[in-house]
C-alpha positions as CSV (number, residue, x, y, z in Angstrom):
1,X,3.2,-56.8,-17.4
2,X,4.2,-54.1,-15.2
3,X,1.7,-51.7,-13.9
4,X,2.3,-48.2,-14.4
5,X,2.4,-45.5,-12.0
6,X,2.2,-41.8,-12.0
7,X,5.6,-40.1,-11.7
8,X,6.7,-39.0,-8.0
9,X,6.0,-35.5,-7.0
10,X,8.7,-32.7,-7.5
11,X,10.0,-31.6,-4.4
12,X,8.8,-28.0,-3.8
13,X,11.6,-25.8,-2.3
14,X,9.9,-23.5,0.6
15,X,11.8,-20.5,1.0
16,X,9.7,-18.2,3.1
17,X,10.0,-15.3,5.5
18,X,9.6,-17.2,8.2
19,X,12.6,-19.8,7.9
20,X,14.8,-16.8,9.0
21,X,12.4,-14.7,11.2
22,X,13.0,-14.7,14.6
23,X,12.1,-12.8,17.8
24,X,12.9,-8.8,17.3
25,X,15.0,-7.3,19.9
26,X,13.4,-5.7,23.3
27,X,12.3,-2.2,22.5
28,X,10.1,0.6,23.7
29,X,7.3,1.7,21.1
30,X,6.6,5.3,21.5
31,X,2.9,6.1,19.6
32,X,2.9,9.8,19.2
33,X,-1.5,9.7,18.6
34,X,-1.4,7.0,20.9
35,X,-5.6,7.9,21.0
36,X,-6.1,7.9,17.3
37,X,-8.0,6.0,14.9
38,X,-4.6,4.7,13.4
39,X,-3.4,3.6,16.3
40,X,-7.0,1.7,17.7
41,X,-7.6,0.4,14.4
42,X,-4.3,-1.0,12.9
43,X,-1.1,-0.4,14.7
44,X,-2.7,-2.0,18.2
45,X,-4.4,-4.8,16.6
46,X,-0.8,-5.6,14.7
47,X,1.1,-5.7,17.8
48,X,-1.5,-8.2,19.1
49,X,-1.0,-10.3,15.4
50,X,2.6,-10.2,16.4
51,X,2.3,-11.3,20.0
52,X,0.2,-14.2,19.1
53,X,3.3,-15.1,16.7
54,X,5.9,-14.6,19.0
55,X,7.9,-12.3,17.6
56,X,8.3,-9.3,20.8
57,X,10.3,-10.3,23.4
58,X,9.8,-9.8,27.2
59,X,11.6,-6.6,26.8
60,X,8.7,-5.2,24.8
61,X,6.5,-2.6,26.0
62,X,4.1,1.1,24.7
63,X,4.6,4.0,25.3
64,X,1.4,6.0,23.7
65,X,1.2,9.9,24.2
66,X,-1.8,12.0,23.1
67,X,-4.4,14.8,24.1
68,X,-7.8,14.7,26.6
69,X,-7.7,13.2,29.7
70,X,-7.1,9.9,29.0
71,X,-4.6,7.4,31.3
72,X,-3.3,4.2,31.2
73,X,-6.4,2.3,32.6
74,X,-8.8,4.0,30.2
75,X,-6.3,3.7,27.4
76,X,-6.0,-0.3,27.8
77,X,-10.5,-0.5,28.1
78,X,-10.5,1.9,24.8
79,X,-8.1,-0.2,23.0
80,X,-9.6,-3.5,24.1
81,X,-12.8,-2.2,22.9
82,X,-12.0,-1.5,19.8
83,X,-10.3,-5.1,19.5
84,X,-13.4,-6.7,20.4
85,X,-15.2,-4.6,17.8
86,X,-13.2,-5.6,15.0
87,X,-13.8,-9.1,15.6
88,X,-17.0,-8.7,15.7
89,X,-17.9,-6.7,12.6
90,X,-15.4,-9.0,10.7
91,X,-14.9,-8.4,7.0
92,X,-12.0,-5.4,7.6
93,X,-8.5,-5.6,8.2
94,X,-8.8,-7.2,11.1
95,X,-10.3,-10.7,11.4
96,X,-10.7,-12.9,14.6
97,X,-12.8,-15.5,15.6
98,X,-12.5,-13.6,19.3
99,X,-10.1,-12.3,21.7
100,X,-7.0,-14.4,22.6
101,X,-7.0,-13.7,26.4
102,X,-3.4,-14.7,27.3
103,X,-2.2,-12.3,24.4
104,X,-3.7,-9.2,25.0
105,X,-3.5,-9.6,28.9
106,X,0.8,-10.0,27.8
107,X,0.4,-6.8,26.0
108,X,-1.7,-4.7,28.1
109,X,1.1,-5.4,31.6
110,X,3.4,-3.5,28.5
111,X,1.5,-0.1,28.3
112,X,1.8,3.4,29.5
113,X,-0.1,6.2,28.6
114,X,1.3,9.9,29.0
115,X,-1.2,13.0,28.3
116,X,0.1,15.9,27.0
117,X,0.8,18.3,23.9
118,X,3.1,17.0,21.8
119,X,3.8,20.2,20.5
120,X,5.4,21.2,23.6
121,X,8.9,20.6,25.2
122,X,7.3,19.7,28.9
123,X,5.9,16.4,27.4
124,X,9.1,15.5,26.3
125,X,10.9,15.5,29.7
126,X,8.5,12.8,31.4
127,X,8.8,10.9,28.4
128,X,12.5,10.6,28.7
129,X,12.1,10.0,32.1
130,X,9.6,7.2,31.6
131,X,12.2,5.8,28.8
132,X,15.2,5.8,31.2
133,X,12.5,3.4,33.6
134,X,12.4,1.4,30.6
135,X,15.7,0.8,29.3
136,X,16.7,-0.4,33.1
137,X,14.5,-2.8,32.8
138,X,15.4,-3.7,28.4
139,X,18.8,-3.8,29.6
140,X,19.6,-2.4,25.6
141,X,17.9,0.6,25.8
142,X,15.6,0.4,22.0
143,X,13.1,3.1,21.3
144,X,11.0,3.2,18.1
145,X,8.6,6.2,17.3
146,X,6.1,6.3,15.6
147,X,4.1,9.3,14.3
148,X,0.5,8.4,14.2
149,X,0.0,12.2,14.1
150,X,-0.9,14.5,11.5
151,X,2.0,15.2,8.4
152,X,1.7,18.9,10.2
153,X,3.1,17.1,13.3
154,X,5.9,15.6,11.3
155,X,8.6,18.1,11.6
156,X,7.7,19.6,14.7
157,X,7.8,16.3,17.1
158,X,11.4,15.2,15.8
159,X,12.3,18.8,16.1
160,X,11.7,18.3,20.4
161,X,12.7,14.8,19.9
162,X,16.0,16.3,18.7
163,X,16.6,19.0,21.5
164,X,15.6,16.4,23.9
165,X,18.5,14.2,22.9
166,X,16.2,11.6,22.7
167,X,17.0,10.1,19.2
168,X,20.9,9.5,19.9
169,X,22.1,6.8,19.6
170,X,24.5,5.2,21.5
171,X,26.6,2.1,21.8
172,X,24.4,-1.1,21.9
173,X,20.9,1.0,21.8
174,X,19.4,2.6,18.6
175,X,16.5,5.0,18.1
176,X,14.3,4.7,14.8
177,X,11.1,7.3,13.5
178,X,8.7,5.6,11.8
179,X,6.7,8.8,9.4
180,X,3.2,7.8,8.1
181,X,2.1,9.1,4.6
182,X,1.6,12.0,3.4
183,X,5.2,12.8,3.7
184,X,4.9,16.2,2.2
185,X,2.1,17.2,-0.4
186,X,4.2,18.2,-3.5
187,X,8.1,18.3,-4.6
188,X,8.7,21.3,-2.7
189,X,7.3,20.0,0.7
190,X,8.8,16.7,0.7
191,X,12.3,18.2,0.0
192,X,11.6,20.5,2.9
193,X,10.3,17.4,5.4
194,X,13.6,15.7,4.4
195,X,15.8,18.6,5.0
196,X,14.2,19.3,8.4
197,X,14.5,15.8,9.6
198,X,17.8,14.7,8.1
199,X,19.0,17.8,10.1
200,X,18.2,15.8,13.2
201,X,18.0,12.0,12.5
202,X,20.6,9.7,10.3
203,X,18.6,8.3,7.2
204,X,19.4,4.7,8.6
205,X,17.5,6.1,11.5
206,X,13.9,7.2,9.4
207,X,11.4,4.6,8.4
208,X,8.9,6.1,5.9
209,X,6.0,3.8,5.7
210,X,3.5,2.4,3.5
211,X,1.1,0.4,4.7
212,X,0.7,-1.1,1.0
213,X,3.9,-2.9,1.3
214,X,2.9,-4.8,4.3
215,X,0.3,-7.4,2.0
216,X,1.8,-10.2,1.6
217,X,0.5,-10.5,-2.1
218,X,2.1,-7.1,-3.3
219,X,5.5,-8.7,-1.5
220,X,4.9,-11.8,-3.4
221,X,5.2,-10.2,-6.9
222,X,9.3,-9.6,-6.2
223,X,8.7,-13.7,-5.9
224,X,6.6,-14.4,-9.0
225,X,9.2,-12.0,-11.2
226,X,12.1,-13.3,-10.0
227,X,11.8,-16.6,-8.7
228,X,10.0,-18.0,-11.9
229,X,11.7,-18.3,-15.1
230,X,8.5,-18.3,-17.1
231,X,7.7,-14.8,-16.6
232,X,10.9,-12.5,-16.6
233,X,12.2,-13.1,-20.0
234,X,8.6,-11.9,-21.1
235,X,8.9,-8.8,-18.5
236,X,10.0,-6.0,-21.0
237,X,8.9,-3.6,-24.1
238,X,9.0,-6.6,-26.8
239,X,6.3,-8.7,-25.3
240,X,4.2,-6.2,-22.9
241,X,2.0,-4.1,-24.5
242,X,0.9,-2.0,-22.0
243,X,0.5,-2.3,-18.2
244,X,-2.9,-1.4,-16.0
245,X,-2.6,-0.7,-12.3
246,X,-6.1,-0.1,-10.4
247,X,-7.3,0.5,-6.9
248,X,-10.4,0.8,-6.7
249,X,-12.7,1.9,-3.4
250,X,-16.4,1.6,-2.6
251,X,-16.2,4.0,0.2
252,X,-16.5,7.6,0.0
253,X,-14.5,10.3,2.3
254,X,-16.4,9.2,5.0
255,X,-14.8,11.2,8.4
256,X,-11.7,12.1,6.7
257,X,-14.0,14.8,4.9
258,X,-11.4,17.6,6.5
259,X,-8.0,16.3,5.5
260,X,-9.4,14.7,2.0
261,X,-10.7,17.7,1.1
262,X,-7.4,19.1,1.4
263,X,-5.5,16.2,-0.4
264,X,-7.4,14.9,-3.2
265,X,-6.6,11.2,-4.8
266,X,-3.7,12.3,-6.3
267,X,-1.8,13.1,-3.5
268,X,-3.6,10.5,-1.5
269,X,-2.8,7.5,-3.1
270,X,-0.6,7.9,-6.6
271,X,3.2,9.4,-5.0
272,X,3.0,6.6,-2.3
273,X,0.7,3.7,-2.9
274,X,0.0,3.1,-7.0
275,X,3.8,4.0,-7.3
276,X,5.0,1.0,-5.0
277,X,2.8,-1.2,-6.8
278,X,4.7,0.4,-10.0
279,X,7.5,-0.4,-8.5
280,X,7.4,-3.8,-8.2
281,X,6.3,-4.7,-11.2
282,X,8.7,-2.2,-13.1
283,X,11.9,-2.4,-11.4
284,X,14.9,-3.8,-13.1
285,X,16.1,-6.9,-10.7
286,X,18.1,-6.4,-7.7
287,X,21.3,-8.2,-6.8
288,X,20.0,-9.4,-3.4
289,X,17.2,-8.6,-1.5
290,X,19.1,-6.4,0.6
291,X,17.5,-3.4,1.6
292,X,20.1,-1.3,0.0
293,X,20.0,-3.2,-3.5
294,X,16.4,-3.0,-3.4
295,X,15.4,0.9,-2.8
296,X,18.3,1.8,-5.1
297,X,16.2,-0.5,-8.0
298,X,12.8,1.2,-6.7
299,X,14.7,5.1,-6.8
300,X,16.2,4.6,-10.2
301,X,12.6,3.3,-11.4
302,X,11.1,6.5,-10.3
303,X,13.9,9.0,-11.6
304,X,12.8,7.0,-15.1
305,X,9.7,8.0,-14.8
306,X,8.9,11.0,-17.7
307,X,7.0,13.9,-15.8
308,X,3.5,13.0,-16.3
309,X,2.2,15.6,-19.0
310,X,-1.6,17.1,-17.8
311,X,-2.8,15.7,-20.6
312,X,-2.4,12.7,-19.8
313,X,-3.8,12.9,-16.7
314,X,-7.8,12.7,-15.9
315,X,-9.4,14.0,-12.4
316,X,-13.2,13.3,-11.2
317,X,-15.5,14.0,-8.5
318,X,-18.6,11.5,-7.5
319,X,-21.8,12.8,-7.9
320,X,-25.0,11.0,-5.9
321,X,-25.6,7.3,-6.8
322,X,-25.8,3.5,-5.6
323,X,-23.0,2.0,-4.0
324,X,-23.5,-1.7,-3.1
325,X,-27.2,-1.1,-3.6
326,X,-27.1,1.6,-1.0
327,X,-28.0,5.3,-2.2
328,X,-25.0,7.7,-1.4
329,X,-24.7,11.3,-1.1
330,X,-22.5,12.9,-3.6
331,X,-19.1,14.0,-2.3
332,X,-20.2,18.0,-2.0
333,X,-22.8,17.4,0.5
334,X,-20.1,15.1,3.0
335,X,-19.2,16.1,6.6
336,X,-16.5,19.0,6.3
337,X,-16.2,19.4,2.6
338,X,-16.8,22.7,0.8
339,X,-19.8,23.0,-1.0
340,X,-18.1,24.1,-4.0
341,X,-15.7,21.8,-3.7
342,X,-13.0,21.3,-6.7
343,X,-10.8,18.5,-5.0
344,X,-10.9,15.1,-6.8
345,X,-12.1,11.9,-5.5
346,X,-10.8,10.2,-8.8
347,X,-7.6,10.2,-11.0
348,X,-6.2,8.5,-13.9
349,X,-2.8,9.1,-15.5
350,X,-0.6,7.7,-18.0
351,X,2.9,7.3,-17.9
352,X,5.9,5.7,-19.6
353,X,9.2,4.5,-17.9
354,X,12.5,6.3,-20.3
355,X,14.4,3.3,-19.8
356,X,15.3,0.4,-21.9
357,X,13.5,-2.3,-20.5
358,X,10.1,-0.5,-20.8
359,X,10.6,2.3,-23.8
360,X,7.2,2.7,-25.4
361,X,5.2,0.8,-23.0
362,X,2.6,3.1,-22.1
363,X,1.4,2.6,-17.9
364,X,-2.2,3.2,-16.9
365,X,-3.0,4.1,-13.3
366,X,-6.3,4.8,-11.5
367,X,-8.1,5.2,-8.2
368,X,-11.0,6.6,-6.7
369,X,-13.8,6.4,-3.8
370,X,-17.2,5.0,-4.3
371,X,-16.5,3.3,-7.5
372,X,-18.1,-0.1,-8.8
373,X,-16.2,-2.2,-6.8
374,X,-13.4,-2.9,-4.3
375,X,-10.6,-4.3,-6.4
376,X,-6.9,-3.4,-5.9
377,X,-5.0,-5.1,-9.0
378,X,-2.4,-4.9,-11.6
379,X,-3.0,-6.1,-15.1
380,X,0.0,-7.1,-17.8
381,X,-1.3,-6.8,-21.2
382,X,1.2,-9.0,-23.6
383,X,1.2,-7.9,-27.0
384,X,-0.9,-10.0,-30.0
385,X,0.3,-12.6,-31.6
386,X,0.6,-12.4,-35.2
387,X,-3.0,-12.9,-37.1
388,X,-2.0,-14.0,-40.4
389,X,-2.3,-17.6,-39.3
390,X,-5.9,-17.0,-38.0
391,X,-7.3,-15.2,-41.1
392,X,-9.9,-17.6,-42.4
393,X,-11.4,-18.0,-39.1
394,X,-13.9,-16.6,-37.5
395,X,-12.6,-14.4,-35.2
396,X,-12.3,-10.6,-35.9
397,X,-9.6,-10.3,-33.2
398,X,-7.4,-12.7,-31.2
399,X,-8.1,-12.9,-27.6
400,X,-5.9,-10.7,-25.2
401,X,-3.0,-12.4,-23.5
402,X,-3.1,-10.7,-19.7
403,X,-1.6,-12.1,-16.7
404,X,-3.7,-10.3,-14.1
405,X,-2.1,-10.0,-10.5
406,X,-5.1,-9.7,-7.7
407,X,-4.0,-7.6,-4.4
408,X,-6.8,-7.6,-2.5
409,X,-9.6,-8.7,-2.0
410,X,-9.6,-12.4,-3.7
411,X,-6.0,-12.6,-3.4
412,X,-4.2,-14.2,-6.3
413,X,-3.3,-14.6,-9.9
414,X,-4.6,-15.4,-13.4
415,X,-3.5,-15.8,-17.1
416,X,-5.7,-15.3,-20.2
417,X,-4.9,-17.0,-23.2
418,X,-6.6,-18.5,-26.0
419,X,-7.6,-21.9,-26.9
420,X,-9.4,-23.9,-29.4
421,X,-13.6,-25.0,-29.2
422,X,-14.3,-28.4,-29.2
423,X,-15.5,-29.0,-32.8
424,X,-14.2,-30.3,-36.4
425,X,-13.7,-26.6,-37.1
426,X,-10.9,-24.1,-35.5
427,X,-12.8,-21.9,-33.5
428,X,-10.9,-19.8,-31.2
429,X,-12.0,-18.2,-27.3
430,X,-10.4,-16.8,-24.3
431,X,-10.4,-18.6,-21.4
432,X,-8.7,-18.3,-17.8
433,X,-6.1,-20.1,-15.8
434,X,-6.7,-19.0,-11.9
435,X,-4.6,-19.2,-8.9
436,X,-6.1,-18.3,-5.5
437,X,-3.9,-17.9,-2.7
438,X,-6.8,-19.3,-0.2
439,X,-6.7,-22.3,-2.5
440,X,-3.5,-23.1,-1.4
441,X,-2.4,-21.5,1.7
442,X,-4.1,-21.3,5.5
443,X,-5.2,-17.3,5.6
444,X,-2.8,-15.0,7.3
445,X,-4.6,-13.2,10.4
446,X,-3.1,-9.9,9.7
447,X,-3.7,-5.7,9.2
448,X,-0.6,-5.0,7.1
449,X,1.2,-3.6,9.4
450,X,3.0,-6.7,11.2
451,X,5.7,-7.4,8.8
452,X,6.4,-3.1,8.4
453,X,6.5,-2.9,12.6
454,X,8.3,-5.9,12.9
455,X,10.9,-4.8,10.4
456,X,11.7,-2.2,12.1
457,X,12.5,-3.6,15.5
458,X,15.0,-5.4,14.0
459,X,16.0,-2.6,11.7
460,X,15.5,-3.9,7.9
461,X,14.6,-1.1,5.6
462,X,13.5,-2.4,2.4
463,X,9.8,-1.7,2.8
464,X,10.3,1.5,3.2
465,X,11.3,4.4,0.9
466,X,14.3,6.9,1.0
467,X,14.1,10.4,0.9
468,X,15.5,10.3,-2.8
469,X,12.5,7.4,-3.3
470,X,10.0,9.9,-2.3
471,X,11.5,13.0,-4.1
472,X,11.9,11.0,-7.4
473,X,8.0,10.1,-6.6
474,X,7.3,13.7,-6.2
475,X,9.0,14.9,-9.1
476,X,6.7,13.0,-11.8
477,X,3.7,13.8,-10.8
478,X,4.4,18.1,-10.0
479,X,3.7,18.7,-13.0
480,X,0.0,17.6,-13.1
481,X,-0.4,19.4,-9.9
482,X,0.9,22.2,-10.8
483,X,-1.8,22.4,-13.9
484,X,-4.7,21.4,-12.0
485,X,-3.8,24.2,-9.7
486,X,-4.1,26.8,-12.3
487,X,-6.8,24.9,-13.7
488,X,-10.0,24.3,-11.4
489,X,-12.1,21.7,-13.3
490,X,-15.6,23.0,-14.4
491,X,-17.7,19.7,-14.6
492,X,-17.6,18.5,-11.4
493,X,-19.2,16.1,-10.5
494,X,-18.6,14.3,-13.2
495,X,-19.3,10.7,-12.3
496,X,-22.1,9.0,-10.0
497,X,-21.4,7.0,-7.7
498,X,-21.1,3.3,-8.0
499,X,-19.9,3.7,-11.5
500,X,-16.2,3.2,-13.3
501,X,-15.5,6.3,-13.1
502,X,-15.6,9.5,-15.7
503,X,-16.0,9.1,-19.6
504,X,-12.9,11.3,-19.7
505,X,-11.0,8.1,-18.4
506,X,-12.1,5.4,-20.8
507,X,-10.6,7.6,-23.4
508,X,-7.2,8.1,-21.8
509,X,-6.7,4.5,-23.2
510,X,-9.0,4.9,-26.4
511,X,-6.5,7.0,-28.0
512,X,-3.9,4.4,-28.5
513,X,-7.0,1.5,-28.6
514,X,-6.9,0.1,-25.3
515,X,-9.5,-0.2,-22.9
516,X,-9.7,-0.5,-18.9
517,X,-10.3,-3.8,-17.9
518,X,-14.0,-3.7,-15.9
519,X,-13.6,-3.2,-12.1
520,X,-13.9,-5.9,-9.8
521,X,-14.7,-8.4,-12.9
522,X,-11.3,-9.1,-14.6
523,X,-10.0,-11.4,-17.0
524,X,-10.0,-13.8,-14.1
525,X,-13.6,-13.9,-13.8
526,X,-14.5,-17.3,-15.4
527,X,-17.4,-16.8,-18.4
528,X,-20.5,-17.9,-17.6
529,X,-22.5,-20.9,-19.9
């Protein structure tokens, strides 16, 4: 008798990022709000994450500019600070288990810090002075600013940038602007921004950023469509029968009470953030991932977008509550918001896609600050199978088919399907399959904003939207702005903190007999016994 054996392992093919990465080319990095909390808390601490890879070369070094009386000494102690700090408190972007000496000593020789206004033209000749030192010594001559500012600043810094004739570009050297969000705060002011700065820089040369696309599990769903054959032939109006898309905060406005009561979630978080996440799960599939093949699939998904109507569109404001267990302060009574103020904290839409992969599917988005949980995720609803089969047993309904896609935190996947009790009779219940990327892979020390830095040094786009992108973003949601603007709401606040959200929500989906998948407790979730 022969013995038998289990079958040999299929090879797994690894095609990954970093089989063709390599070291990006010496630059400068200008930081316009060299001193701001963007810059101590995430753009530092990613250019650390990327020295610790070694991806800047020797020719690497910072140039941050920004008001007070800072200079380079004090900049490098404030900035190692706040490094140390975020290893210690753990738990936020940033993880370490402590400070890698040799690292941060490689990067600290490689800053400069100039004080000044950036609003005015003086600043702008040391820069270029302090550039010309550094291009002797890059031999190429890269620069790369980046706005850390705020949007006000936008315009007005490439505007000197411009007259200073420091964004040409010449043979051998190039000169990039990397824009933080908001880039503009409607239709009208993004087309504005765009004209203003396309007047001044090439669009090859602009890099508007969303931090969003930096997580490696929102860039792994381009992956799971496309580079598995059991999913995309399901990907479409036939078998989805609608799509959910949450991000969900337990944090309030916190010190951003000035420039949130401004904004509102809408503007915050839906024309930049949920619409990237649309995007990849809705676009139609690029040729290549060339940066040029992919925007142009992410634009035409967004010019297929029907203007949201109002009514389909809910707003909220969070009252007093518990968060965590923790008693909060409704969102009225926080540092540097109006007392009477009408701006949302929450927001829900629906919105279909007029093309014909997605005709009739309806899409539900939602956000908002000090809600149940902290869950960003997108859930595919598949459509029920037939019941006729399943009529003599005892199950009033079948159980939902969702494939639920898990961003952050808890990164990873899961399908819901059902399946058959143990027992002589045919009983039917939902259970779970769940994939968990720590499960499988060593955790990735990173803030999001590695991969989006690093793709810029070397000057690939794809991350990173075109001013038609952002127009086309614009344009489907104006019209809900443009109602709430001649519409103040008159039940604010409308939901306590620590809860799901308004009423007013839950029946945005009621009316065609969906519901909202619980926050932070997904189909993923297994059942307890």
């Amino acid at each position: 008798m022969t013995s038998a054996t289990s079958p040999a392992p299929i090879p797994v093919a690894k095609v990954t990022r970093a089989t063709v990465a390599r070291q990006a080319p010496p630059a400068t990095l200008v930081i316009f709000g060299g001193g701001g909390d963007l810059t101590k808390r995430l753009v530092v601490p990613a250019l650390y994450n990327l020295v610790r890879a070694g991806r800047l070369a020797d020719g690497f070094s910072i140039v941050g500019i920004g008001r007070g009386d800072a200079d380079t000494q004090s900049w490098h102690h404030n900035l190692r600070q706040m490094i140390e700090s975020l290893a210690a408190e753990g738990g936020g972007e940033f993880s370490s288990d402590g400070i890698d000496e040799e690292a941060w000593d490689w990067l600290a020789r490689r800053m400069t810090f100039l004080t000044g206004d950036f609003t005015q033209p003086e600043v702008y000749g040391r820069l270029k002075t302090v550039l010309a030192e550094q291009a002797a010594k890059q031999v190429n001559g890269n620069v790369l600013f980046y706005l850390a500012v705020a949007d006000k600043f936008f315009g007005p810094i490439i505007e000197h940038l411009g007259r200073a004739e420091l964004v040409r570009q010449t043979a051998g050297a190039w000169r990039r602007v990397v824009i933080e969000k908001p880039f503009g705060h409607d239709l009208a002011s993004a087309r504005a921004l765009n004209a203003q700065i396309l007047g001044i820089l090439n669009e090859d040369q602009i890099y508007r950023i969303d931090h969003f696309l930096g997580k490696e599990t929102v860039q792994n769903i381009l992956v799971l469509r496309f580079a598995n054959g059991i999913f995309e032939p399901l990907w479409n109006r036939d078998h989805v029968s609608h799509v959910q898309i949450t991000a969900a905060e337990t944090v309030g406005v916190e010190t951003r009470g000035r420039f949130y009561d401004g904004t509102g979630a809408l503007r915050d978080m839906v024309p930049n953030h949920l619409f990237q996440l649309l995007a990849m799960i809705a676009m139609e599939p690029p040729i290549s991932f060339n940066a040029n093949d992919v925007r142009a699939k992410k634009t035409e998904l967004f010019c297929a977008i029907h203007p949201i109507s109002p009514e389909d569109a809910v707003r909220g404001q969070y009252g007093a509550g518990r968060v965590l267990g923790k008693p909060v302060r409704d969102y009225r009574h926080e540092p540097n918001v109006a007392p009477d103020s009408t701006t949302e904290t929450y927001v829900a839409l629906k919105l279909g896609i007029d093309n014909w992969r997605w005709a009739r599917v309806p899409f539900y988005l939602r956000t908002g600050k000090y809600l149940a949980a902290r869950t960003t995720e997108i859930a595919i609803h598949f459509r029920q199978a037939p019941y006729a089969l399943f009529r003599e047993t005892p199950v009033e309904r079948l159980p939902r088919n969702i494939l639920t896609l898990r961003i952050q935190p808890d990164e990873g996947l899961s399908v819901s399907f059902s399946a058959k009790r143990p027992g002589q009779d045919i009983e039917i219940d939902g259970v779970a399959m769940d994939f968990s990327y720590s499960d499988y892979f060593e955790p990735l020390t990173a803030v999001g904003y590695e991969t989006l830095i690093y793709d810029c040094l070397i000057g690939d786009p794809m991350l990173f939207q075109r001013a038609d992108t952002v127009e086309a973003a614009w344009c489907a949601v104006q019209p809900v702005l443009d109602a709430w603007a001649g519409r103040p709401p008159g039940d604010f606040p409308n939901y306590a903190a620590g809860s799901s959200g308004p009423d007013t929500a839950a029946r945005l989906l009621a009316r065609e007999g969906h519901t909202w998948l619980p926050i932070g407790a997904g189909p993923h979730r297994r059942r307890s016994r």
